[in-house]
N, C-alpha and C positions, 0 to 999 in steps of 0.2 A: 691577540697582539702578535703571535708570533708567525700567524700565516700572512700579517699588512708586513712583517719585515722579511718572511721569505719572498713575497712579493716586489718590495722593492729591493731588494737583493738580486733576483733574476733580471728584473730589471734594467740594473744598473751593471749588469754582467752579459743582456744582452745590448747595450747599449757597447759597451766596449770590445764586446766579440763582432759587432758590424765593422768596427772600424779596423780589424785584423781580419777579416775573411766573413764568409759567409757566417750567418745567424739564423735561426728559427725557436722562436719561443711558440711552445703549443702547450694544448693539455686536454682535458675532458673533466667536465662534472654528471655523473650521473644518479641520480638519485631515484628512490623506491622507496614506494609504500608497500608494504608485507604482513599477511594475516596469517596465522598459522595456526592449527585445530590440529586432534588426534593424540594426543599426550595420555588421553583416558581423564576421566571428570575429576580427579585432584589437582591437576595442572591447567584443565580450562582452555581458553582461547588466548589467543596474544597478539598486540598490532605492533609495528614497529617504521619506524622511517630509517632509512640507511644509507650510503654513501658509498656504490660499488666500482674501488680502483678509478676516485677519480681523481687527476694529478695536475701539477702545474711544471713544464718543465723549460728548458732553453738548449738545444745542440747546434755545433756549429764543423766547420771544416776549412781548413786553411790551406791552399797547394801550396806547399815546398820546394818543387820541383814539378814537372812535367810528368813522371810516374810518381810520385809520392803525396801523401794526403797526410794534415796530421785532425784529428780528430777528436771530439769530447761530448758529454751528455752527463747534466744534472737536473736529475728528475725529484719532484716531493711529491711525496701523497697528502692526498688535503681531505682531512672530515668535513664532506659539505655538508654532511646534516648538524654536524654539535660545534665546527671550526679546528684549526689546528693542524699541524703538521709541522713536520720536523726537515728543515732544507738537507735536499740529498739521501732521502732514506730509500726511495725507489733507485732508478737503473742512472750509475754515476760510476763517469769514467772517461780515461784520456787512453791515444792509441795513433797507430799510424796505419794508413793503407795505401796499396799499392795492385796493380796487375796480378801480384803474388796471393792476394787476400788481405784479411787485418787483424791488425794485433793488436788488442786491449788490457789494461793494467783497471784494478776497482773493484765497484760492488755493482754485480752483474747477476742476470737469469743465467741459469746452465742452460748446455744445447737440450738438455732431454727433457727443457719446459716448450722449448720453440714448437714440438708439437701437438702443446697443449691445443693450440685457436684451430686442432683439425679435426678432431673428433670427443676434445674431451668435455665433462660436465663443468660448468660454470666457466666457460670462459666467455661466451656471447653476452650474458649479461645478470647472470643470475646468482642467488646466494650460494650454490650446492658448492664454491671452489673454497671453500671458507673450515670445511669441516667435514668433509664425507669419509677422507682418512682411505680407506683399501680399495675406492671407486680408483681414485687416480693419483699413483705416487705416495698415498698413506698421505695424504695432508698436505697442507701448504703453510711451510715454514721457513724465514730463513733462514741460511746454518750461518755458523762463524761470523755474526754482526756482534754487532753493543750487545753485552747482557748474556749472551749465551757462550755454555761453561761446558765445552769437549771435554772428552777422558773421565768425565765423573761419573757418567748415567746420567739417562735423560729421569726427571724431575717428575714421580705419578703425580695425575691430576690433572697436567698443568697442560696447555699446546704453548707456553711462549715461548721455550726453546727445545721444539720439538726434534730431537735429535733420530727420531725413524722417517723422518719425510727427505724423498727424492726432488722433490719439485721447489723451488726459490731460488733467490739470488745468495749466491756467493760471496761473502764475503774474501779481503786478502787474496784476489784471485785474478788469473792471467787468463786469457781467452784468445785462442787463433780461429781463424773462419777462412778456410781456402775461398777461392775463386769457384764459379761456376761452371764445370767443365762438362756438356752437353745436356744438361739437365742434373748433374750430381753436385754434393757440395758435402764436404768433410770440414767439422766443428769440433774443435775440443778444447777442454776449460780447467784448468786444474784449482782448489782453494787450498789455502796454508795454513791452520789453526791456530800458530804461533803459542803455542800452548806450553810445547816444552815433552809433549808426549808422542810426538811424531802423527799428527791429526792431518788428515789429507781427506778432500772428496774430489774425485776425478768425473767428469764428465763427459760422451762424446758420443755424435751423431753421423749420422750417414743417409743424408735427405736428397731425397729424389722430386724435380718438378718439372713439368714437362708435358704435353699433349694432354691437358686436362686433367694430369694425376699430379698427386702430392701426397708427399710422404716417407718414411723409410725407420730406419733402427736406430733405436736411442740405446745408453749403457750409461748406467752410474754406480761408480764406487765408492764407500765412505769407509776410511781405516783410524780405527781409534777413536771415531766420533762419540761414540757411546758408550766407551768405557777401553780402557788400553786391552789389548789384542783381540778386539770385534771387529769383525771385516763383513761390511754388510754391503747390498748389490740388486737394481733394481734395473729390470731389462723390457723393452717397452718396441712395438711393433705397432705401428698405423698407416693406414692409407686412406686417402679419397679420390672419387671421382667426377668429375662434373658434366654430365653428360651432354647439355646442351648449356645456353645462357640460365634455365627457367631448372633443374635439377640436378641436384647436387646428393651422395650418399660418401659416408665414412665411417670408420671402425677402428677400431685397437684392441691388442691383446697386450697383458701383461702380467708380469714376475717380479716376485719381489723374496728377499731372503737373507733373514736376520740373523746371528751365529749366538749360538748358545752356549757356551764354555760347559761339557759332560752333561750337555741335554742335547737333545735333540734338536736341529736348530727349525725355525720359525717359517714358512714359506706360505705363499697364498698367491692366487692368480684372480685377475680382474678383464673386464672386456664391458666395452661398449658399441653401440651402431646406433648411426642418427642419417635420419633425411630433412633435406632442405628441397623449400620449392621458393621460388624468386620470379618474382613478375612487378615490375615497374615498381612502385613506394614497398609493394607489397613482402614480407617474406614470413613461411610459416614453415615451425622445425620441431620435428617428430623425435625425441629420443628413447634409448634405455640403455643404463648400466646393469653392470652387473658384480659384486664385490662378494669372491666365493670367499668359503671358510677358511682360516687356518691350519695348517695341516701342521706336524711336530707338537710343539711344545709352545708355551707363551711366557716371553720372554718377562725377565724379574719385575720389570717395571708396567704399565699398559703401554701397548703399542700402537695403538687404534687398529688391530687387528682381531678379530673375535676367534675364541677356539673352542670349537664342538659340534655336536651332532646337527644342529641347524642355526648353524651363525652364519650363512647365506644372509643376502639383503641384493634388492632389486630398489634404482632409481628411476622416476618415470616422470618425463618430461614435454610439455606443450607450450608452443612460444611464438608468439604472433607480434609482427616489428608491423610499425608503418610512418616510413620514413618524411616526416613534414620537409625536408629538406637533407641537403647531401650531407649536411651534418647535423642535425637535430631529428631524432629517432623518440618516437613513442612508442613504448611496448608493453605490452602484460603478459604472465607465465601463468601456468598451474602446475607444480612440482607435488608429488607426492614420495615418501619413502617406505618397502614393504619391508624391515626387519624381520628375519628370522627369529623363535625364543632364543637362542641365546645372543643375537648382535644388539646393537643397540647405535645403530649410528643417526648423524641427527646434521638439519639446514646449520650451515653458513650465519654465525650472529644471535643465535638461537642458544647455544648451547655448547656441552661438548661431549663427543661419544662416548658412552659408557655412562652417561651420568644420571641419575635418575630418572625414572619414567622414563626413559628412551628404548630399553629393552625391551624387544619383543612390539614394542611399536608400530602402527603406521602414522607417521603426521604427515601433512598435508600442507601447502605451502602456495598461498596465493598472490601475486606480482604484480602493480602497477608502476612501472617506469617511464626516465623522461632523461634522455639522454643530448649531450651537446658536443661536439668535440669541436677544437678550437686550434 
């Protein structure tokens, strides 16, 4: 019921945004069938159907003037496999732009996600963005929304309000995006906790595009998110290049570093590299992560960071698209993960790291999809 009336709600919202300016309602359903083995014979085999990031949204633009634009976007995520979604929970927001760049008020991605769709794990189409944890960003969470409670420590056990992830949208949060000046573009995003403890995450980028590269340096700060005088910081480094129409290669490095009040604090370094080959419907994409150990101390609560002598872990990926149409994509994956004995990280839907049977693991993650974008 509630996805027929965020439906007619979009609607009925873009019905009335046509008749003030420009409209576009779009969205995507993508859905997957998922087998997954390697747990060890107590845990068995598992099938699952899932619903990866598929959304219903409406954005529009209004000229005000001759240099000036004013601007908005409300996006839902929609369970296409069970139903449901909640209007506005994805990327929702009003702003103005101009010559100058644009400035956004809302619940928004930080800049130091915008390089996730260049080299990282699970943004093409796959489970791994859901739960990998120290592959990329420590997780995928968003901070400062409904439900999630700054200044107190983040909550063992739990990912729903994972207060160690770099990567999600922002709640309470301002965003500027300069202009594009010869192939560079300067992004930064500040969140406000409203909390009452002085809760801040700062965001900001320094992205380069340009004669077939893409890419550049991400920075995010979080103060007081996880508990009052924690000042945490993840620093992230990617590029790609495309060498012709038909090949395509990209990579990242990254830092990440959580503050331990009279310990040692938390740090850990992650990197990936992936090729793409592209020929007509066709495209097939070679990856590997890499999420090294923790070095100091592990922070009071779990961090989805493993710490010791082989809490390494290697992600390994295969991914064949073929496209029936400019928007309707058929694809299957083979994902496998090689934990170290002491990590334990685990797919996207599956699970969560650290949790039983995961340690010391490999499972194994097989992918039939069918994607639409709208």
């Amino acid at each position: 019921m509630r996805g027929f009336l965020c439906g007619v709600l979009l609607a009925s919202l873009a019905a009335s945004a046509a008749a003030q300016g420009t409209a576009l309602v779009y969205g995507r359903i993508n859905l997957v069938l998922a087998g997954h083995a390697g747990y060890g014979p107590e845990h068995g085999h598992s099938a699952t159907e899932n619903s990866l990031s598929s959304k219903l949204g409406i954005k529009g633009r209004e000229a005000l003037t001759d240099t000036l634009a004013a601007t908005y976007v409300i996006e839902t995520g929609i369970g296409a496999d069970t139903g449901g979604g909640s209007l506005g929970n994805r990327e929702t927001s009003v702003g103005l732009a101009g010559n100058w760049g644009q400035l956004r008020i809302g619940y928004m991605l930080a800049p130091f996600d915008d390089f996730h769709n260049i080299a990282g794990p699970g943004y093409f189409n796959n489970l791994s963005n859901d739960n990998i944890n120290g592959f990329w960003a420590n997780g995928y969470s968003n901070l400062l929304g409904a439900g999630s409670k700054p200044c107190d420590g983040a909550v063992p056990g739990t990912d729903d309000n994972n207060n160690f992830s770099f990567d999600g949208r922002l709640a309470n949060s301002l965003r500027y995006d300069g202009p594009v000046l010869r192939g560079w573009q300067f992004s930064t995003h500040m969140a406000l906790g409203e909390s009452g403890c002085g809760t801040r995450v700062w965001s900001s980028k320094l992205h380069y595009t340009a004669n077939g590269w893409n890419g550049g340096l991400a920075f995010q700060t979080h103060r007081n998110l996880r508990g009052p005088g924690l000042s945490d910081h993840a620093v992230l480094l990617t590029a790609s290049y495309r060498f012709n129409p038909n090949y395509y290669l990209a990579g990242y490095l990254q830092h990440l570093r959580y503050a331990n009040p009279g310990r040692v604090s938390l740090r850990q370094e992650a990197a990936g590299i992936l090729g793409r080959y592209l020929s007509g419907p066709h495209i097939m994409e070679l990856a590997m992560y890499r999420a090294g150990g923790g070095r100091g101390m592990q922070t009071p609560t779990f961090s989805g960071i493993f710490v010791g002598s082989d809490a390494r872990a290697y992600l390994y990926s295969l991914t064949y698209h073929y496209g029936l149409s400019v928007r309707t994509d058929l694809w299957a994956q083979v994902e496998q993960l090689r934990n170290g004995a002491q990590s334990g990280y685990d797919f996207g839907n599956t699970g969560k790291a650290g949790a039983e049977g995961t340690m010391g693991r490999h499972p194994i993650a097989f992918l039939l999809g069918l994607r639409h974008d709208f």
